[in-house]
Backbone bond lengths (Angstrom), bond angles and torsions (degrees), N, CA, C in turn:
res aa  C-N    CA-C-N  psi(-1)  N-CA   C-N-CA  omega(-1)  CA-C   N-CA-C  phi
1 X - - - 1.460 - - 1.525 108.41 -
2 X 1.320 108.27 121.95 1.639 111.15 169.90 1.251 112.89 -70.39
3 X 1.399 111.93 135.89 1.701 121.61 166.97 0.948 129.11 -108.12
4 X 1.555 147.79 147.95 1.357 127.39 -141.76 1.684 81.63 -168.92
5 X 1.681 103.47 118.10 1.915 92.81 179.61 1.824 105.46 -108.58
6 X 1.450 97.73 -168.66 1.227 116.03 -173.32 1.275 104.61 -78.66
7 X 1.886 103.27 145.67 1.693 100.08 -169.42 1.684 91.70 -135.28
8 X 1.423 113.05 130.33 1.319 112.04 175.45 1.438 123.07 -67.42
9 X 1.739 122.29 138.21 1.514 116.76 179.45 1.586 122.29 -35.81
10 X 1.602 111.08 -33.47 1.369 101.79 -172.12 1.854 105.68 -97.54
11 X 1.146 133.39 5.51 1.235 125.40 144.53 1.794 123.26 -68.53
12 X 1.418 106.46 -45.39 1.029 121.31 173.09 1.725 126.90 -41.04
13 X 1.440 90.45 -27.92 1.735 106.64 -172.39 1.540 102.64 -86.26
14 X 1.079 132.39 8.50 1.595 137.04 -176.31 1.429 107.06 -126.81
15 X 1.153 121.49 0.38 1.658 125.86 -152.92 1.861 80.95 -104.23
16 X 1.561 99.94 133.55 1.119 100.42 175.31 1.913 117.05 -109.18
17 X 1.363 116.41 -173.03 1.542 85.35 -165.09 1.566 130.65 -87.23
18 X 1.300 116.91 28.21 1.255 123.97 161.25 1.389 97.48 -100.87
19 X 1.377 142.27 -45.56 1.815 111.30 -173.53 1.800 101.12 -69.01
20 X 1.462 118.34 -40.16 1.290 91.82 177.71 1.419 123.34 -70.83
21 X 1.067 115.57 1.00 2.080 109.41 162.25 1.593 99.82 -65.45
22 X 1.025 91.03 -31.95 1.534 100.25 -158.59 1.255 114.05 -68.33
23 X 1.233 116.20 -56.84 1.588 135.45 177.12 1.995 101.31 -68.71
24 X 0.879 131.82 -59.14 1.163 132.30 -177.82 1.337 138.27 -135.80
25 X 1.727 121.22 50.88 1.035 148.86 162.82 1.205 111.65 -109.36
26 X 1.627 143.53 126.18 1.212 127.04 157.23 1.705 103.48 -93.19
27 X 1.279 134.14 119.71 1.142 121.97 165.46 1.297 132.47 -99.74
28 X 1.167 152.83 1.36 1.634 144.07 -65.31 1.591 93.29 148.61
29 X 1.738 121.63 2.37 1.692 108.14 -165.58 1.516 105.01 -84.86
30 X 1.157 133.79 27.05 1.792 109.41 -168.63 1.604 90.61 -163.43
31 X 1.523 91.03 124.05 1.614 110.30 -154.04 1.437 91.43 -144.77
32 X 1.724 120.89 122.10 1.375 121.49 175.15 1.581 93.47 -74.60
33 X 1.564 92.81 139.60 1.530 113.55 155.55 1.684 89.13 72.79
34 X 0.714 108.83 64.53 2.144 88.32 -171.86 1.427 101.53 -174.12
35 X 1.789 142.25 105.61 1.304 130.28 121.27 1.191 136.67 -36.62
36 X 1.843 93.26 94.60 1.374 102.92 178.18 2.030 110.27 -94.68
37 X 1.545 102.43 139.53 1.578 99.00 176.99 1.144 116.20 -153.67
38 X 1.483 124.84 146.75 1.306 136.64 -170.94 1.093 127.16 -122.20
39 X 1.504 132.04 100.78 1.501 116.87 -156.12 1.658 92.54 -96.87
40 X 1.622 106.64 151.12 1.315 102.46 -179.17 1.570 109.24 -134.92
41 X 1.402 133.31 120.02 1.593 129.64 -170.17 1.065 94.99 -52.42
42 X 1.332 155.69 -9.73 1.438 139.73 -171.49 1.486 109.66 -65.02
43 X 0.631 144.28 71.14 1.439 139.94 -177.71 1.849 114.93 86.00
44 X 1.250 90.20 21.20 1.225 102.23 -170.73 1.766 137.81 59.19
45 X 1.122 107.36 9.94 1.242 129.61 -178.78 1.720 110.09 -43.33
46 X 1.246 100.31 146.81 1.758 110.55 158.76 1.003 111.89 -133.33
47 X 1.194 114.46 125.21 2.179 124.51 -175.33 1.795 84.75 -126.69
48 X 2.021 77.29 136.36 1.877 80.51 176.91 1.600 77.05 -169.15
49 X 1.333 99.68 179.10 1.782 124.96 -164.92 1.596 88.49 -133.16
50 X 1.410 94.01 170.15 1.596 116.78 149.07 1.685 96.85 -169.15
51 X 1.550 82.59 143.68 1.851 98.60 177.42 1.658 93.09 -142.04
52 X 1.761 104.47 112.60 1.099 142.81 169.94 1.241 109.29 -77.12
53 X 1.761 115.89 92.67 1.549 96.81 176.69 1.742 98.37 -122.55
54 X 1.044 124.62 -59.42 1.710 130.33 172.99 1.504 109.21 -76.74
55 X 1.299 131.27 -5.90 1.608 137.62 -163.95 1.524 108.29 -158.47
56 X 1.434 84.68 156.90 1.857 85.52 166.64 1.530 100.12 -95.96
57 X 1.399 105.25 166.03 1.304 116.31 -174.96 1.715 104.98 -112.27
58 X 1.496 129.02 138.20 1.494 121.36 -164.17 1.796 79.22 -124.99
59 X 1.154 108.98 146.04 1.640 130.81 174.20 1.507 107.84 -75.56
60 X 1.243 117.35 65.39 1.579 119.48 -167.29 1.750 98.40 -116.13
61 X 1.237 134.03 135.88 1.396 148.47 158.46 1.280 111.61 -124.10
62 X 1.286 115.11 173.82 1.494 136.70 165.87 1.272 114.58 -58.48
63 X 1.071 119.01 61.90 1.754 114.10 162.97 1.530 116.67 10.75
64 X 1.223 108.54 -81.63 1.509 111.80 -175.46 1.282 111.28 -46.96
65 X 1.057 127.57 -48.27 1.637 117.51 157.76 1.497 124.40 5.83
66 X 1.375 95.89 -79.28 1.228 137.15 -163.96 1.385 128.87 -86.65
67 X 1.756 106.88 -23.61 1.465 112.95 -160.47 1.297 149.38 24.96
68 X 1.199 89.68 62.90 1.903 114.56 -175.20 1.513 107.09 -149.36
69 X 1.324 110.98 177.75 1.349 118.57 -178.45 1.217 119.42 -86.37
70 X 1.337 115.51 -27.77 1.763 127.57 -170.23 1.335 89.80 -155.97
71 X 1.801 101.71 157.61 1.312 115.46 177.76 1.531 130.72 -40.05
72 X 1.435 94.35 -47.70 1.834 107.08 -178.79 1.099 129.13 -103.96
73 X 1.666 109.75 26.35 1.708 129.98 -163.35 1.623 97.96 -74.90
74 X 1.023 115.08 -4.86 1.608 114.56 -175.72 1.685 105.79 -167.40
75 X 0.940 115.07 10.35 1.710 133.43 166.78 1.392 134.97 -86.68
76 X 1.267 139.23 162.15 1.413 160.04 153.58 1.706 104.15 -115.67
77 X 1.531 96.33 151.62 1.825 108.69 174.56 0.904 89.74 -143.62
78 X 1.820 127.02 148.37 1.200 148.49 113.43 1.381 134.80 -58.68
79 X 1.219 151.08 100.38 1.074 132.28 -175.35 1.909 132.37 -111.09
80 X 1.342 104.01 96.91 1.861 81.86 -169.34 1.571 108.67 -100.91
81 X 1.329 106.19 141.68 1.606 110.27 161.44 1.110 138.44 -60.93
82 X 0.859 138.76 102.65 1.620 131.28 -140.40 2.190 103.50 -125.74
83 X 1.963 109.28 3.08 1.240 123.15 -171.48 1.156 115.33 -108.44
84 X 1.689 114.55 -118.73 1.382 140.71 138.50 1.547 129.87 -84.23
85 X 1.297 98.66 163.35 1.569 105.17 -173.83 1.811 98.28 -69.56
86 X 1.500 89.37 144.04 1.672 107.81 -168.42 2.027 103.28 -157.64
87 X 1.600 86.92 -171.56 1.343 98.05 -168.04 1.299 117.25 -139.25
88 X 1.670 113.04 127.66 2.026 101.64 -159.67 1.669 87.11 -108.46
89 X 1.051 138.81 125.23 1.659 125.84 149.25 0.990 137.05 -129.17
90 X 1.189 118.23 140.78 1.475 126.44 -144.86 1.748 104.02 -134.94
91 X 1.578 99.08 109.88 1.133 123.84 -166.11 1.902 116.52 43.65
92 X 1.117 78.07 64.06 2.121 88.62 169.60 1.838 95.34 78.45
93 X 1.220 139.51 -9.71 0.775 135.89 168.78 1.951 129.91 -70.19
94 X 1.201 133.80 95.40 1.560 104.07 -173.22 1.793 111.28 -100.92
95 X 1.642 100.28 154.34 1.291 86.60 -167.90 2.420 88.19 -118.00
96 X 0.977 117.75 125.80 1.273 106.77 171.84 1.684 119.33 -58.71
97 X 1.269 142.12 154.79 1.629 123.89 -148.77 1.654 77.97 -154.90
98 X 1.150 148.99 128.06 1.658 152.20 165.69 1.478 82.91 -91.14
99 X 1.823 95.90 -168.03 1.200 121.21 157.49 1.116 123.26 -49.94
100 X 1.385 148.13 154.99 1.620 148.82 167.36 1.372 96.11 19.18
101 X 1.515 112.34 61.76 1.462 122.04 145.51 1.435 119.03 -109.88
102 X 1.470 127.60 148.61 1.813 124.04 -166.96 1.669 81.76 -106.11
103 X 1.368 104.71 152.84 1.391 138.52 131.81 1.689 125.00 -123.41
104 X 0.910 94.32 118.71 2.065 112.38 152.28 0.625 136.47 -103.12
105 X 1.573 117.04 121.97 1.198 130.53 -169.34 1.510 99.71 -113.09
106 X 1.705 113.66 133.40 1.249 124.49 169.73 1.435 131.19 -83.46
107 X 1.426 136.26 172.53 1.406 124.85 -171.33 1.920 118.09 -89.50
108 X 1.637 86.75 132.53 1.589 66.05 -177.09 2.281 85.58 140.30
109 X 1.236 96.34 -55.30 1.782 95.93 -161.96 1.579 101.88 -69.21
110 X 1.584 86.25 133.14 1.687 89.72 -164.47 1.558 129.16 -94.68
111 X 1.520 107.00 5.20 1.426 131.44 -173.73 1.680 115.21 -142.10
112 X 1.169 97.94 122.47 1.962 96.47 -171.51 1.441 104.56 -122.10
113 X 1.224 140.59 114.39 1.407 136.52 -165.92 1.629 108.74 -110.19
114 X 1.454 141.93 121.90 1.764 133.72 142.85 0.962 88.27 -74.81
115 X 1.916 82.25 149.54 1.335 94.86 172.44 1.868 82.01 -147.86
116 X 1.446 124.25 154.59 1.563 114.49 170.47 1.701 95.07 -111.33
117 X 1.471 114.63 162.26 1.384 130.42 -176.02 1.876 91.38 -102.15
118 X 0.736 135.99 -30.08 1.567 137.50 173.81 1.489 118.95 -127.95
119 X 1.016 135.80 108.22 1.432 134.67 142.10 1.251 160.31 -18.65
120 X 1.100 79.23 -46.89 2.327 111.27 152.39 1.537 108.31 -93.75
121 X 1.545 120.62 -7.30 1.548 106.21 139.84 1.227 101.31 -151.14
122 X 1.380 98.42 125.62 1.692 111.73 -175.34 1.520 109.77 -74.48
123 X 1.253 134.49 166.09 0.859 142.55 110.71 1.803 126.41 -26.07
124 X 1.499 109.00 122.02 1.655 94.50 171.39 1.907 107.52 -141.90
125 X 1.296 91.43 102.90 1.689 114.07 -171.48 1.330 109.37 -57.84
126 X 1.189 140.94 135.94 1.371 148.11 145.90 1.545 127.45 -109.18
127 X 1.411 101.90 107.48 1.196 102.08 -175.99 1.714 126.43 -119.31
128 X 1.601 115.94 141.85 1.426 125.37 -173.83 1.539 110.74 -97.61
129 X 1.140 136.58 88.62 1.653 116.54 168.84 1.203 129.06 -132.46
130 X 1.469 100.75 136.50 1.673 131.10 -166.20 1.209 105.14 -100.96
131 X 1.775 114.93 161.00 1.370 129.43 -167.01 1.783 84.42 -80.33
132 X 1.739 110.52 158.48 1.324 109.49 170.22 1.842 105.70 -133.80
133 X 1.159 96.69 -173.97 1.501 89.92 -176.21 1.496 117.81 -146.11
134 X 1.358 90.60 12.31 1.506 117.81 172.08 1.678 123.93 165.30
135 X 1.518 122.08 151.46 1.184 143.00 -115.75 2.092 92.55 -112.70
136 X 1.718 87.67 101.13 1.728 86.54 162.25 1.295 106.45 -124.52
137 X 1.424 110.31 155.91 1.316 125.71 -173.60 1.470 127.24 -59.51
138 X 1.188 118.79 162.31 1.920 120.94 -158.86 1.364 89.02 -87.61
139 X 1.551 104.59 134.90 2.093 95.76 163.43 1.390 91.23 -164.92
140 X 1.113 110.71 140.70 1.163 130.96 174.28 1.833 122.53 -94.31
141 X 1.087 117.89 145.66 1.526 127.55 -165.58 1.824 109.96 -119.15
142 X 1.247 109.24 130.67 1.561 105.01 156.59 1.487 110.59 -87.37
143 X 1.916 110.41 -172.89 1.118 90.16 173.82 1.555 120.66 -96.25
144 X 1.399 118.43 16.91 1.099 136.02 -168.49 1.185 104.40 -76.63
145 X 1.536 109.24 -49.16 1.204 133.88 173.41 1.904 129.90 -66.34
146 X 1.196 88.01 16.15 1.432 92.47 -176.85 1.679 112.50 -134.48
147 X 1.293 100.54 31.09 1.787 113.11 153.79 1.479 94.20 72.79
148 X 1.251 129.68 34.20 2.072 120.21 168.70 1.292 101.68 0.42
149 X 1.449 141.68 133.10 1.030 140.01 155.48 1.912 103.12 -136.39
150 X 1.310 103.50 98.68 1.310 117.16 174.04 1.340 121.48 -72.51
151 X 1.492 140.57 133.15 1.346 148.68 -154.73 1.735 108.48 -150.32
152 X 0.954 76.06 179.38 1.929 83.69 169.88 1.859 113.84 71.97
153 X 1.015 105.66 -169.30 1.542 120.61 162.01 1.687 115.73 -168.53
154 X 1.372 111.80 165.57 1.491 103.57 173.71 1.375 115.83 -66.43
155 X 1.118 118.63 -38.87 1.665 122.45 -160.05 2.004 97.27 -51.50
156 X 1.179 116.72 -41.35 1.277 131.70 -170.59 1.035 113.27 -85.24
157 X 1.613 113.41 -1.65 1.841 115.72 -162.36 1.159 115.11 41.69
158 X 1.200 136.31 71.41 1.447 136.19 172.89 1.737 126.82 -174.87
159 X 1.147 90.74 33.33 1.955 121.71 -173.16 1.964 85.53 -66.27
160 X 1.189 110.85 122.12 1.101 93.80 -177.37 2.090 90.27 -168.30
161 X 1.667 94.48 156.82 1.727 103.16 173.81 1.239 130.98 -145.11
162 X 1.816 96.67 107.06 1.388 100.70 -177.05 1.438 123.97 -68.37
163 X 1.223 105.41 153.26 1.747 115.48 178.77 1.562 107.21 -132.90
164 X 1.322 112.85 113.50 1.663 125.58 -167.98 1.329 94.49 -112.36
165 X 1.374 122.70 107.40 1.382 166.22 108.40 1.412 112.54 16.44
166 X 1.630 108.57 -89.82 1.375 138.96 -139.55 1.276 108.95 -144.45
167 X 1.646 120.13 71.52 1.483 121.74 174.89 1.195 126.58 -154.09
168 X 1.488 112.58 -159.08 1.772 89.82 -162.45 1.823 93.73 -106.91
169 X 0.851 138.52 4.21 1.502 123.34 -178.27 1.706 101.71 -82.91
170 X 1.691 111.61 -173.26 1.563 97.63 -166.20 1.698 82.04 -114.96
171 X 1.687 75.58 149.26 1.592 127.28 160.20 1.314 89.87 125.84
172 X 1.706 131.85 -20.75 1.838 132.11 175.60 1.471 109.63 -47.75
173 X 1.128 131.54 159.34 1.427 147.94 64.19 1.056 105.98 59.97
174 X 1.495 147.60 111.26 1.366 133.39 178.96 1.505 102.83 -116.34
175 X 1.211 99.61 147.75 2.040 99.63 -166.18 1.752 91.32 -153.18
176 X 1.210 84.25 158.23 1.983 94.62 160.96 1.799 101.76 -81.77
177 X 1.003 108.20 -72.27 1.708 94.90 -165.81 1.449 95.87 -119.60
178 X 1.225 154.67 -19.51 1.538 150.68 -166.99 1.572 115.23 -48.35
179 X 0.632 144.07 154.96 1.756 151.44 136.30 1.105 103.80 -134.85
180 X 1.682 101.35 138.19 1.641 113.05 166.59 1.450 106.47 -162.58
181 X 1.373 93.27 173.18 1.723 107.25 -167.62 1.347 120.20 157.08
182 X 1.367 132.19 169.45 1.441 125.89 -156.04 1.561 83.32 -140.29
183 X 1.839 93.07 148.51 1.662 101.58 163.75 1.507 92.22 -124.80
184 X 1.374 84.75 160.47 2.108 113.95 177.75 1.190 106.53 -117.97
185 X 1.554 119.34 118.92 1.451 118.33 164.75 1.391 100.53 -77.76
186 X 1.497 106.81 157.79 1.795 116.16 147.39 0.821 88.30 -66.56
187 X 1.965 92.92 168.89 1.247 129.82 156.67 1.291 104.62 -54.00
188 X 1.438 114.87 162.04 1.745 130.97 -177.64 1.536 113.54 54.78
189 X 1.539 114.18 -0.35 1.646 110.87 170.17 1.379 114.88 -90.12
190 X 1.071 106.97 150.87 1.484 107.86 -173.70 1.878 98.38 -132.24
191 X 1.213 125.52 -24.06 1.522 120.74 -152.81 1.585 91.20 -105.49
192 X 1.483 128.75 144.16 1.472 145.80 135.67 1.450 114.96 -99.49
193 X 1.276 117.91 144.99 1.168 141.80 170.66 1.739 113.82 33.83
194 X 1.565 91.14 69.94 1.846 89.66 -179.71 1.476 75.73 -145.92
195 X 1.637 107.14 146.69 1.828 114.23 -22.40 1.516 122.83 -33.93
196 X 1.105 134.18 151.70 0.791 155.56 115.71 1.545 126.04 16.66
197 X 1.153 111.17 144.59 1.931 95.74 156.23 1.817 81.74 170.75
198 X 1.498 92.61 162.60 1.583 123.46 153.86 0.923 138.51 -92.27
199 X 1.353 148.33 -167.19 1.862 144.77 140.34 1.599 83.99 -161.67
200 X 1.417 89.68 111.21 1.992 101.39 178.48 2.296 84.72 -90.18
201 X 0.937 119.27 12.19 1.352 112.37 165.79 1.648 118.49 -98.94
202 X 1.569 107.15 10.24 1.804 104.75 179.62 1.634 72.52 -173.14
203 X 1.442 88.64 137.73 1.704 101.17 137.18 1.802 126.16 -91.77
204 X 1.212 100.34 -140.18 1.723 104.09 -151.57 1.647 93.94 -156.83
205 X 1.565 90.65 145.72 1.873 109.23 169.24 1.554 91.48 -124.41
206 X 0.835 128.00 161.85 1.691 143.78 152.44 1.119 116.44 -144.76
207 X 2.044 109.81 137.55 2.037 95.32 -153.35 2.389 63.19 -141.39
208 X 1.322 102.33 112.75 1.689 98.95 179.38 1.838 94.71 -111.15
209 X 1.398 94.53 143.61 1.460 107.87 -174.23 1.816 107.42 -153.81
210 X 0.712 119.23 -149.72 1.510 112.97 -163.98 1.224 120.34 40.71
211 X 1.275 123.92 16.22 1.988 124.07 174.77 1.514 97.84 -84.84
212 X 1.265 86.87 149.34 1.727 107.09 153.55 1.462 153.80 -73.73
213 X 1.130 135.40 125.73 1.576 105.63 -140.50 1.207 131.92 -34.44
214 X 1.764 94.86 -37.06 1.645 107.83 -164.25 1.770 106.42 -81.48
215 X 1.472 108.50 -17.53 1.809 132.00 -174.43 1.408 104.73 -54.41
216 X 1.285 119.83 134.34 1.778 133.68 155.18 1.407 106.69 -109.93
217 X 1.470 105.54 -179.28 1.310 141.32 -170.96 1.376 88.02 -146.96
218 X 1.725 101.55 120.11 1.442 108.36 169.02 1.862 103.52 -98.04
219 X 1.099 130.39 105.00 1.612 134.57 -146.01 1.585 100.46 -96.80
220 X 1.483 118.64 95.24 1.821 102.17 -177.33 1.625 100.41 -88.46
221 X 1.784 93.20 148.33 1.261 81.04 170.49 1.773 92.49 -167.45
222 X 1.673 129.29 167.91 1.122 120.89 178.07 1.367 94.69 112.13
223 X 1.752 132.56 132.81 1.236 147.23 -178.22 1.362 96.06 -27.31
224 X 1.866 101.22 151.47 1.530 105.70 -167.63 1.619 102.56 -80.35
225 X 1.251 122.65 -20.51 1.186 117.53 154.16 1.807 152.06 -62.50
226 X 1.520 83.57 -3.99 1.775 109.10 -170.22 1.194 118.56 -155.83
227 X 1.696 112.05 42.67 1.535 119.21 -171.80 1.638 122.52 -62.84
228 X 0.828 134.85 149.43 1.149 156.02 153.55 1.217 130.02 -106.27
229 X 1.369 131.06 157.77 1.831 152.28 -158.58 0.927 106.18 -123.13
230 X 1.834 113.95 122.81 1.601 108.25 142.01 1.345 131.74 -121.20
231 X 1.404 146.89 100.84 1.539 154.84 -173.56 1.945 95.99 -22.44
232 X 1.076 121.33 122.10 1.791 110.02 176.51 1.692 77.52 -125.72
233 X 1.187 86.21 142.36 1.946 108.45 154.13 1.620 126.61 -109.33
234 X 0.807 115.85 179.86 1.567 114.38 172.64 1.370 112.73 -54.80
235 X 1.656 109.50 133.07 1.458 116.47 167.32 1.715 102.40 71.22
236 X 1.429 127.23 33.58 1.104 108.62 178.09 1.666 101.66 -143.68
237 X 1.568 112.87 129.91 1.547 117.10 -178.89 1.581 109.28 -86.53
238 X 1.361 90.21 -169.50 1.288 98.62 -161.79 2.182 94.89 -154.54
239 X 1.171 112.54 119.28 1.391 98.18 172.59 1.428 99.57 -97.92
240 X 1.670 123.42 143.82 1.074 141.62 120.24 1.526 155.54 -95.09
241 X 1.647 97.57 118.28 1.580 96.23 173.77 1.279 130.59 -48.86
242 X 1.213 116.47 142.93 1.722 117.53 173.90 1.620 122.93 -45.95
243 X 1.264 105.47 -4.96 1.706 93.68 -176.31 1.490 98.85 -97.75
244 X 1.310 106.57 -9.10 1.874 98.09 -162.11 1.524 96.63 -98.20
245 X 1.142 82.62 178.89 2.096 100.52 -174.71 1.400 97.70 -86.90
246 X 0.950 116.64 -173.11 2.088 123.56 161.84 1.383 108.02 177.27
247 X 1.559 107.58 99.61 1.307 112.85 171.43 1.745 91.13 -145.61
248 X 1.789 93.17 154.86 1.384 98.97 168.68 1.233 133.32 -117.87
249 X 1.066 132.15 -175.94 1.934 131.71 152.37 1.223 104.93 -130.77
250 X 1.769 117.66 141.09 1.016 103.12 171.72 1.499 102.43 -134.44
251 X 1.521 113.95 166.05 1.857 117.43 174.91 1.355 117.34 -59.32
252 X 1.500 112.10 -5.44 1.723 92.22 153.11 2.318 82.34 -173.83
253 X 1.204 97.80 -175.38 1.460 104.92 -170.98 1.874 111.30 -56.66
254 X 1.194 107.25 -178.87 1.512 100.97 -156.51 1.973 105.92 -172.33
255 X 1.067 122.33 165.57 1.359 137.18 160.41 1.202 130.43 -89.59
256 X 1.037 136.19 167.91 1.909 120.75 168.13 1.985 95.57 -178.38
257 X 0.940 80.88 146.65 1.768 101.02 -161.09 1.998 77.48 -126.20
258 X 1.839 90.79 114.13 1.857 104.78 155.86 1.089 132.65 -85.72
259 X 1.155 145.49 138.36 1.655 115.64 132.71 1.438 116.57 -146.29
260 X 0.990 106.76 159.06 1.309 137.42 -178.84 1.279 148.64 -87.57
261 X 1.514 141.23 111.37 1.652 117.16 -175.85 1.448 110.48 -157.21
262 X 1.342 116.32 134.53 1.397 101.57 -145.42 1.961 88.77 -174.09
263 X 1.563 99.42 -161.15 1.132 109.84 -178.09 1.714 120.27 -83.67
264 X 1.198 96.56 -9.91 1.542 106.20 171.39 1.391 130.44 -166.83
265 X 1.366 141.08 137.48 0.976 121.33 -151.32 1.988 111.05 -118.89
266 X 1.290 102.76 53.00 1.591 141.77 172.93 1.781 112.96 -67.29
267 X 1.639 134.72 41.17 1.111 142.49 152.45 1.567 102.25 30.81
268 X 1.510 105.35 -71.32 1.494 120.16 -163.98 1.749 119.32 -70.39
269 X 1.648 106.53 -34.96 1.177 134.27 163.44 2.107 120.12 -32.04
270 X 1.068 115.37 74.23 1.701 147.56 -171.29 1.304 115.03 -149.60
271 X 1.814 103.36 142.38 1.258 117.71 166.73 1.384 101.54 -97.29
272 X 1.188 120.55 106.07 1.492 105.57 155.56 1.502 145.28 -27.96
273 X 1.324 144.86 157.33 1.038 131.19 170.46 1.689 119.07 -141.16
274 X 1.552 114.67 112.54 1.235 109.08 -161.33 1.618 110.67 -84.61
275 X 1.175 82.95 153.33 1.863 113.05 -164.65 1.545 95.28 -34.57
276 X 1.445 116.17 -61.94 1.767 120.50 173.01 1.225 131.59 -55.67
277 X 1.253 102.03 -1.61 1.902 94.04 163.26 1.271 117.23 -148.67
278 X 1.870 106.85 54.99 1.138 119.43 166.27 1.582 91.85 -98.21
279 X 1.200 114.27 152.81 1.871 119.42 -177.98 1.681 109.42 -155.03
């Protein structure tokens, strides 16, 4: 498991753009046949994939890592499908997972299995997991089921619809600290979350997919006073600390899978940041 720690804003402002790939790009997440995972001090997070194509894939790491007995001995998971239709199960249990379907898994289940329903199209798992501190039940979400909340407009390039997963308002997902969920641009949008803003009370994962080969994500991020860029391609996250901003543009519309973990798990909970004193 790769580890990747916390880097203070004013180191950050000297980091040129190969240490920040470095420090906070995951590029490298989606590996046939292979648990790939990245633990990151930011809030302690682990973001990892599995793509089940000749094998099932079992949620197994380095213990010592982690210091526990099993993966979720003191954990929460998010899990979204981001491939083909497949199968997550958790302790003898299976749950079927489509495209941009959520599963949660609560703390405590001591065996997590991929599995893909086709071969010539895999399944490709994305997963978020945070320390927990007590035990809610496994349930899985469509995206129907995750309250569409449409935003944006064209004029602004940014017509776009979130779908919240994994949170604390009702009809969510119930978690100790997790949030997650995916937004959909329209067609002809290119912009997420501008303006701008922070919440130094949670950081941020960003996992962008739906690009085109030749397609980027121009990824801002770094105090609104001292921003910085990162190039994202398909299928590749990005962690952010709570002090930085995180919004993107991309060469044409796109997907992006959030999450969140922090001191509270309040959706709405942001400082804004006005257009004039981004620099």
């Amino acid at each position: 498991m790769e580890n990747r720690y916390a880097a203070h804003p004013n180191e950050v402002k000297t980091y040129d753009t190969s240490r920040l790939r470095e420090e906070f790009l995951m590029e490298q997440l989606f590996a046939t046949d292979e648990l790939v995972t990245v633990y990151s001090h930011v809030d302690r997070y682990i973001v990892g994939t599995a793509v089940p194509e000749s094998k099932d894939i079992t949620l197994e790491v380095n213990l010592k890592d982690i210091g526990t007995n099993f993966f979720l001995e003191r954990r929460e998971i998010g899990i979204i499908n981001v491939g083909g239709h497949g199968t997550v199960t958790a302790d003898g249990q299976g749950y079927e997972i489509g495209a941009k379907e959520c599963l949660y898994i609560g703390r405590g289940v001591k065996e997590v299995v991929f599995t893909s329903s086709d071969k010539a199209q895999p399944a490709q798992f994305y997963f978020v997991s945070t320390p927990a501190h007590h035990t809610y039940p496994t349930v899985k979400a469509t995206q129907e089921q995750a309250q569409p909340n449409h935003l944006g407009s064209i004029e602004t390039s940014n017509e776009r619809t979130i779908y919240r997963y994994i949170h604390q308002g009702e009809g969510g997902i119930q978690s100790c600290q997790l949030v997650m969920g995916i937004t959909e641009l329209d067609k002809g949008n290119m912009w997420n979350t501008m303006p701008a803003h922070t919440h130094n009370r949670r950081s941020e994962v960003y996992l962008y997919w739906n690009l085109p080969e030749d397609g980027v994500v121009f990824h801002m991020m770094g105090e609104p006073n001292e921003t910085r860029h990162l190039v994202v391609r398909d299928r590749q996250a990005i962690i952010s600390p709570s002090w930085s901003i995180h919004s993107g543009v991309g060469t044409s519309n796109y997907t992006f899978c959030w999450a969140m973990a922090g001191e509270n798990q309040t959706f709405e909970d942001m400082d804004g940041v006005a257009m004039q004193d981004l620099k």
